[in-house]
C-alpha positions in Angstrom: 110.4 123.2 127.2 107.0 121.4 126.7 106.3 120.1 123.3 103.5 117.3 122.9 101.8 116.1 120.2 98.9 114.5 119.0 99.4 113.1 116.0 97.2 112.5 113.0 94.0 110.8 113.8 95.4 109.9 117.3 94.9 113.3 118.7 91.3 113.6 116.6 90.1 110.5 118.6 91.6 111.4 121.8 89.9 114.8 121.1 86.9 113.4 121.9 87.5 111.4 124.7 86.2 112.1 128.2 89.2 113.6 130.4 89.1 110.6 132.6 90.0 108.5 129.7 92.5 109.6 127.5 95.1 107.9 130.3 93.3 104.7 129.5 92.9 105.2 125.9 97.3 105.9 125.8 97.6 102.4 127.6 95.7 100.7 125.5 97.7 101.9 122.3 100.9 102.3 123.8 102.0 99.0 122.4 100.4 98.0 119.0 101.4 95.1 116.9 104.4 96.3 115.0 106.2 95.0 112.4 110.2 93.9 112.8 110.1 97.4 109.8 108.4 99.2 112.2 109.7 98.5 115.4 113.0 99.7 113.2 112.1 102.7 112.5 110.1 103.8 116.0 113.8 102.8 118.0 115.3 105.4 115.2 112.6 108.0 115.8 113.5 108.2 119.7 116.8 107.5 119.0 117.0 110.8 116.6 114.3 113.2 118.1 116.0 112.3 121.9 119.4 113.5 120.1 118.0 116.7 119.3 118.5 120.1 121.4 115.3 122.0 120.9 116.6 125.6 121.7 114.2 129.1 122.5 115.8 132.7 124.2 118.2 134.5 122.2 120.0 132.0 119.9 123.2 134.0 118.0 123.5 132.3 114.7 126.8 130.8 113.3 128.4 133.9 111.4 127.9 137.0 113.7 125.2 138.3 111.6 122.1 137.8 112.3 120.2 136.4 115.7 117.1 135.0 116.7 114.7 135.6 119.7 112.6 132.5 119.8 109.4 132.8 121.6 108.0 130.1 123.5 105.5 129.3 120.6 108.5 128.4 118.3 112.2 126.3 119.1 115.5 126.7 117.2 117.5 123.5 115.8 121.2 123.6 115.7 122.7 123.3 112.1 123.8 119.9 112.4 120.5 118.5 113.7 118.9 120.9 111.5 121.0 118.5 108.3 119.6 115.3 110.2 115.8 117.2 109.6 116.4 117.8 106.0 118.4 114.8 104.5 117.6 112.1 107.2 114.0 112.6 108.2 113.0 114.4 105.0 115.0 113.0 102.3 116.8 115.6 100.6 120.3 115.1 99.1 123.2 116.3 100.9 124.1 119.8 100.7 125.8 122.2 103.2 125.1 123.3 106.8 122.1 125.7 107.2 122.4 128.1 109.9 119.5 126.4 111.6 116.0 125.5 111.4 112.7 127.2 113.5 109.5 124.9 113.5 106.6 125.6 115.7 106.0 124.4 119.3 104.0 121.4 119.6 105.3 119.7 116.8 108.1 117.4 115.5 109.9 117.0 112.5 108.4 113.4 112.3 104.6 114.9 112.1 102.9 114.1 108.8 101.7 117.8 108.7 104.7 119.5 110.4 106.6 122.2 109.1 110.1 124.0 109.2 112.1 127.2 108.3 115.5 126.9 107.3 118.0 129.7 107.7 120.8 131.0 105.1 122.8 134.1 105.0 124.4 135.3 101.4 126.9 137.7 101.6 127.4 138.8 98.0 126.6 142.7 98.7 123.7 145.3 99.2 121.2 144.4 96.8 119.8 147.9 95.0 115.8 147.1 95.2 115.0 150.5 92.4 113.9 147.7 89.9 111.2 146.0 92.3 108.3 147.5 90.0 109.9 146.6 86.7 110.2 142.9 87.1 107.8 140.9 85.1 107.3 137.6 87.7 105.6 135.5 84.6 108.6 135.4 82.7 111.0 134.5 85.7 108.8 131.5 86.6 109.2 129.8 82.9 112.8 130.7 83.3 112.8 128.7 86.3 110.4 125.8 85.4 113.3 125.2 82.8 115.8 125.3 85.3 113.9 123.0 87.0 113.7 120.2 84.7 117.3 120.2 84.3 117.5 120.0 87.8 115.0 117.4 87.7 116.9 115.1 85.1 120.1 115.4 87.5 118.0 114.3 90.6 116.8 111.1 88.9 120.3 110.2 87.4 121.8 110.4 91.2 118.7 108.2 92.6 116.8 110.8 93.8 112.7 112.0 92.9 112.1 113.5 89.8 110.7 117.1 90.6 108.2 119.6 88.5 107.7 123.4 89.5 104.0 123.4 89.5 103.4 127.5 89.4 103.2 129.9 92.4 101.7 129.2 95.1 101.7 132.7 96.0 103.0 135.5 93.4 106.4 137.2 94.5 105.9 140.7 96.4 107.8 142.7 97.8 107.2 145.4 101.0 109.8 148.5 99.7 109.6 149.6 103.7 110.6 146.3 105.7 113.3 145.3 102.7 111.6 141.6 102.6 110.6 139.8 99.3 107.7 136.9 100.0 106.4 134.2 97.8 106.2 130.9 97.4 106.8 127.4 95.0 104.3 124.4 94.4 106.6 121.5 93.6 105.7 117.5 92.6 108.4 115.1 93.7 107.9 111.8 91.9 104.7 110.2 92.4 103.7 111.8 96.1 100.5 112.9 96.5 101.0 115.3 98.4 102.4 118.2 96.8 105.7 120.4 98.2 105.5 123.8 99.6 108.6 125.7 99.8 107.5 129.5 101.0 110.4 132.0 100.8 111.2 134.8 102.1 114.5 137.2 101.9 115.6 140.0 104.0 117.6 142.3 102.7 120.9 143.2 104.8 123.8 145.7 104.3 126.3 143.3 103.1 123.9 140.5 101.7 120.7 139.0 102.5 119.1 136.4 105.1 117.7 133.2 103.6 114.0 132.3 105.2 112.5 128.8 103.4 109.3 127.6 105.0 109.2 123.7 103.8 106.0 121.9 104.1 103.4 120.4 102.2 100.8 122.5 100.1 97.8 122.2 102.6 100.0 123.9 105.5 99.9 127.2 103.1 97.3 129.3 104.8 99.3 128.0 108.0 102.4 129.2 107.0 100.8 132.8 105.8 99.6 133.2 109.4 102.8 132.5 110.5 105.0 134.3 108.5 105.1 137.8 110.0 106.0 135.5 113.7 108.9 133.9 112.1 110.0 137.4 110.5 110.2 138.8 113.7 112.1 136.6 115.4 115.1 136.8 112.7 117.0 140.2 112.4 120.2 140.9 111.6 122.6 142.2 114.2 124.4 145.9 114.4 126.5 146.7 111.9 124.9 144.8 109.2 121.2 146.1 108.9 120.3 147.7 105.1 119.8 151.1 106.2 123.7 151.2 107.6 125.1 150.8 103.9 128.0 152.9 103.4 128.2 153.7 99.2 131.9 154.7 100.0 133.3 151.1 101.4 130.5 148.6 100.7 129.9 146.5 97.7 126.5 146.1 95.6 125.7 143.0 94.6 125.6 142.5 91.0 122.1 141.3 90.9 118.9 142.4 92.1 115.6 141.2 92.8 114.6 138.8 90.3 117.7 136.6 91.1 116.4 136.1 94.4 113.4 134.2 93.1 115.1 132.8 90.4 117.5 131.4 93.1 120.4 130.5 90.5 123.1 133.6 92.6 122.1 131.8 96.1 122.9 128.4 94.5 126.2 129.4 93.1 127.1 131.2 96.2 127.0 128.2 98.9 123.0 128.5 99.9 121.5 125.4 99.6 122.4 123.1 97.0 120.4 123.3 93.5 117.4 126.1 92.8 116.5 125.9 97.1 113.7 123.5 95.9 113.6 121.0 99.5 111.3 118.3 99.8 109.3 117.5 102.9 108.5 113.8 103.1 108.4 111.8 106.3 109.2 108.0 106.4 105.8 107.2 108.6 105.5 103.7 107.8 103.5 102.4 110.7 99.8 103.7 110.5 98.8 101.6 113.3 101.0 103.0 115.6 100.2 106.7 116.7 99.8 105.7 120.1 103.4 104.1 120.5 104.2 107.3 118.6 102.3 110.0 120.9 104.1 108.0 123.9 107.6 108.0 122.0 107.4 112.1 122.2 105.7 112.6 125.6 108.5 110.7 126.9 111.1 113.0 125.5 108.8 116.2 126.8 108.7 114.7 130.2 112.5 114.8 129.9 113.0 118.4 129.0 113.2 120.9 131.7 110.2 122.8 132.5 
């Protein structure tokens, strides 16, 4: 797999460069004056992204639930490199394994505008969807802006962002035929100006429900809306535990419907990740000067992968 990048205003001016010299443009940033900080933290970059499997095919997740088929225009992360994304490169706290990430061909983790999809399964039961139309949406999102700011006041105490839920970015709706609840979260963490974009989605299984967070930052939205119905389609859960194969005599309904889905407090308590599945995506880029060194850093690893 190919997956190069231009990043930031390095691929702008590159953009606009005569085909003949781009090669000569790449040498004559490939090695900028770097700080002893920044030299640091380019040896980690190739040091993590070269540690990472970037998978595609048919990738069964951990659990026997649910698969993937990953196209070429998306790759799969492994749960453990998928923890390295979200705590190491994007610095959340420490919670539990995912089942993986999906982020788009073409980028990395490490891009400024990069985005990724975490994957969860909840098995607390089939979740009755009869009260989809009664559900007033307003009065769950001041229920969980108050949740929030508890969860805000426990972030700071542990050395960690503060964090405000902003509004919707997009009002919760639901599709009755596909079984899939979409919307998504504005969040400000601390004093970034760039504010968080946590897109959510939730498929609805026999025996619980599959876990879909796009992470990114707010101007990736109308990205992330063209994306969404690729990423749905390459998760589906496997025989045996689709929603249309409920059995009322031997399965278990959940005990909740709909609205705790958004409200994210059941997921939470049930092993999903930690807090109200409010994730933070901020990369440590702390050498502006260097998106050559950087561009070079991930060609090298693309030359490396197997074609």
């Amino acid at each position: 797999m190919i997956f190069p990048r231009f990043v930031g205003i390095a691929g702008l001016l590159l953009a606009l460069l005569p085909v003949g010299s781009i090669a000569q443009a790449l040498d004559d940033v490939a090695e900028p004056e770097l700080t002893e900080e920044q030299q640091q933290y380019m040896a980690w970059a190739q040091q993590t992204w070269e540690g990472m499997t970037p998978r595609t095919g048919t990738v069964e997740l951990p659990g026997g639930v649910a698969s993937l088929e990953v196209p070429e225009s998306f790759y799969y992360l492994s749960p453990e490199d998928s923890k390295v994304v979200l705590e190491e490169i994007w610095g959340n706290p420490e919670s539990e394994l995912t089942l993986g990430m999906l982020f788009p061909a073409g980028t990395t983790p490490f891009d400024g505008d990069s985005w990724g999809v975490t994957i969860e399964y909840s098995e607390e039961g089939y979740i009755r969807d009869d009260d989809a139309a009664e559900i007033n949406y307003d009065d769950l999102l001041k229920d969980m802006q108050a949740s929030v700011r508890e969860e805000s006041e426990h972030r700071v105490d542990n050395g960690y962002e503060s964090i405000s839920l902003l509004g919707w970015a997009e009002p919760p709706y639901y599709d009755a035929g596909q079984k899939k609840l979409y919307w998504a979260k504005e969040l400000a963490f601390g004093d970034l100006e760039t504010n968080t974009l946590n897109y959510n989605i939730r498929v609805l299984g026999r025996k619980g429900v599959l876990v879909l967070n796009f992470i990114a930052g707010m101007p990736e939205l109308d990205d992330i809306k063209q994306s969404r119905d690729a990423v749905l389609s390459i998760a589906s859960f496997n025989p045996g535990y689709r929603y249309e194969e409920f059995d009322p005599e031997i399965d278990k309904v959940a005990a909740y419907g709909l609205g705790a889905l958004v409200t994210g407090k059941v997921l939470a308590k049930t092993g999903a990740l930690a807090g109200l599945l409010l994730l933070l995506k901020k990369v440590w880029v702390v050498i502006p000067l260097a998106f050559g060194a950087l561009f070079k850093l991930f060609r090298r690893r693309d030359k490396n992968e197997p074609q």
